[in-house]
Backbone bond lengths (Angstrom), bond angles and torsions (degrees), N, CA, C in turn:
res aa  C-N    CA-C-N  psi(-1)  N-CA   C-N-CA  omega(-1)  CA-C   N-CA-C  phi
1 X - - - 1.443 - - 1.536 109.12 -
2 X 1.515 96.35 141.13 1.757 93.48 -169.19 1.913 103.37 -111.98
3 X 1.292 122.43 125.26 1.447 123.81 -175.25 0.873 106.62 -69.34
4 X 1.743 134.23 140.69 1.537 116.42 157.80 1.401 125.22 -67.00
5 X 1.219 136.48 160.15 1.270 154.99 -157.86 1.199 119.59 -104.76
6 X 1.676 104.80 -49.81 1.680 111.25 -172.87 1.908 94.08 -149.46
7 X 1.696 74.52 140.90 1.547 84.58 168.89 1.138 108.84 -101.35
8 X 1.640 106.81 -177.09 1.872 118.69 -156.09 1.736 98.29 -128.72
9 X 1.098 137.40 113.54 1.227 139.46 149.76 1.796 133.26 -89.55
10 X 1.305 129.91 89.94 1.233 131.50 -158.54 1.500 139.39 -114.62
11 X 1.804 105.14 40.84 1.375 132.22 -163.44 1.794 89.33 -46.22
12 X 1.866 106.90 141.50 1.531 108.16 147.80 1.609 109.43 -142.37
13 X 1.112 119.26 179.14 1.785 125.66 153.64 1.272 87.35 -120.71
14 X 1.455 65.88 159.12 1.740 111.72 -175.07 1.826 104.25 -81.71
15 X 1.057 123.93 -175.64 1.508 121.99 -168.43 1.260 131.59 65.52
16 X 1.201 118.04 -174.01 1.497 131.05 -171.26 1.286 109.73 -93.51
17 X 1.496 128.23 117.46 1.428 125.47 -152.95 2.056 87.99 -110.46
18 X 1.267 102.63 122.34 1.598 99.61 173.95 1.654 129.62 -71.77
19 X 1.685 105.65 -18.63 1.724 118.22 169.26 1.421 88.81 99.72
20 X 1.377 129.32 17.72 1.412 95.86 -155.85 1.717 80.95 -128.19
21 X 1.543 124.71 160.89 1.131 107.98 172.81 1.625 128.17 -90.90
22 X 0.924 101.08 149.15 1.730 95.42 175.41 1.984 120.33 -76.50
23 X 1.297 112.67 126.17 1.333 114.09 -171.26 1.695 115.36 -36.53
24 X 1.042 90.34 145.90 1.825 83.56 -177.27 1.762 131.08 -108.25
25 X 0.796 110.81 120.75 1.262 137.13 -127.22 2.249 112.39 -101.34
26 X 1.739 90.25 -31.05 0.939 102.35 -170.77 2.016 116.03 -116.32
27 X 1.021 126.09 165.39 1.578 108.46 176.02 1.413 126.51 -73.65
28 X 0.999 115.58 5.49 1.913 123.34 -149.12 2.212 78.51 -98.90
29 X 1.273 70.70 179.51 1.747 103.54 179.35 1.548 133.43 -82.40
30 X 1.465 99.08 -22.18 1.567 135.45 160.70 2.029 72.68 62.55
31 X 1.404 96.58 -158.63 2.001 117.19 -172.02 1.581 96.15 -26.94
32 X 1.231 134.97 -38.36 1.062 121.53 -154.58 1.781 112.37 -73.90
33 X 1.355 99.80 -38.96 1.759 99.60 -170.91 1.819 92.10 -96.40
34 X 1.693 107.28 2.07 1.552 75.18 -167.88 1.802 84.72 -99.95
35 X 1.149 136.00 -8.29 1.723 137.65 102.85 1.391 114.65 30.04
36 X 1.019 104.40 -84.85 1.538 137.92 -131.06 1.472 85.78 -97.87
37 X 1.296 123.16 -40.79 1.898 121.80 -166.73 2.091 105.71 -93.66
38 X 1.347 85.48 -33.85 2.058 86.42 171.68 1.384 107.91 -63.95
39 X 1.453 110.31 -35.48 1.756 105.46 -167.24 1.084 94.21 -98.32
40 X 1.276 147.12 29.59 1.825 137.39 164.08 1.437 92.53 -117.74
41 X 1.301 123.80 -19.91 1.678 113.88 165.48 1.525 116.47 -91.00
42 X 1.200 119.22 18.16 0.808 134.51 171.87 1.994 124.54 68.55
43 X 1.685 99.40 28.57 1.193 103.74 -176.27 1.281 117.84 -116.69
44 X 1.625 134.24 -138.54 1.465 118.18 -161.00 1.503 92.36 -158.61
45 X 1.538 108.38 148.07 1.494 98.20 -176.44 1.733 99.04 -161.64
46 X 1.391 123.70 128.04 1.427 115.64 176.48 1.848 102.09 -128.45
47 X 1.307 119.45 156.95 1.242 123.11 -160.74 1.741 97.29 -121.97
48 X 1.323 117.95 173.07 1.839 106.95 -179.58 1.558 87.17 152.40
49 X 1.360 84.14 159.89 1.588 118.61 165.40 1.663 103.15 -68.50
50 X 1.435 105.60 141.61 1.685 120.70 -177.29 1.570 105.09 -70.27
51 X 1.190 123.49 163.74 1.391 127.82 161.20 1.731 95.08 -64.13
52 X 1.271 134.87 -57.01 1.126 117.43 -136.30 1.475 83.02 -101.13
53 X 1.418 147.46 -6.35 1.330 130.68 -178.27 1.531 92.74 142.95
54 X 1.358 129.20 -168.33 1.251 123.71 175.18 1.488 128.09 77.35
55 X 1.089 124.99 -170.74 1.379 121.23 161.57 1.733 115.59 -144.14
56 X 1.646 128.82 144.20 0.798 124.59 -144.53 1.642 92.06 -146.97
57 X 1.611 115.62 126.31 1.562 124.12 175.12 1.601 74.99 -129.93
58 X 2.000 80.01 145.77 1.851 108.54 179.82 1.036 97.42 -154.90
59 X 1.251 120.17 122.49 1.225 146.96 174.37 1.529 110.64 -129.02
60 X 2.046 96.65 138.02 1.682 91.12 -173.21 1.982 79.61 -120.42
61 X 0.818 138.48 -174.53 1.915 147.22 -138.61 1.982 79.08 174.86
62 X 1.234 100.63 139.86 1.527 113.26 144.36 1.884 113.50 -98.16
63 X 1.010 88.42 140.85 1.346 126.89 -171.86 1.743 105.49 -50.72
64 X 1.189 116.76 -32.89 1.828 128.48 -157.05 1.881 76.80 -141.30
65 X 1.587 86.98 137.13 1.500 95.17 162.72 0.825 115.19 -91.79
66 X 1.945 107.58 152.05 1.416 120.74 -164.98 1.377 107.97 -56.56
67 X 1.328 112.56 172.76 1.393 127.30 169.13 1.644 107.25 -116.83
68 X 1.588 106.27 130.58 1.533 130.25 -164.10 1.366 92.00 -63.63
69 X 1.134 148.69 121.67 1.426 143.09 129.51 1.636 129.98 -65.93
């Protein structure tokens, strides 16, 4: 039996996503630090317009934290 490794997280909205960003509004880092915190856990994450309309962030995380080399 093989364990999984990494989990999958795959928030979207619904609608017609324009590509464009929306003004920002708040102090935080928005994609960039949340960026910056998937790839220090050592996982992977790309952001985009949906096939069907919408917009779609996916992020996969491993399951066991990395090990420091």
């Amino acid at each position: 039996m093989v364990a999984p490794t990494r989990g999958r997280v795959q928030p979207s909205t619904p609608g017609g996503a324009s590509g464009r960003a929306a003004p920002a509004r708040g102090h935080g880092f928005g994609l960039i630090g949340l960026t910056e915190r998937v790839r220090a856990l050592g996982g992977t994450i790309t952001a985009g317009p949906g096939v069907a309309g919408g917009w779609v962030l996916d992020t996969a995380l491993p399951l066991r934290p990395a090990v420091a080399r």
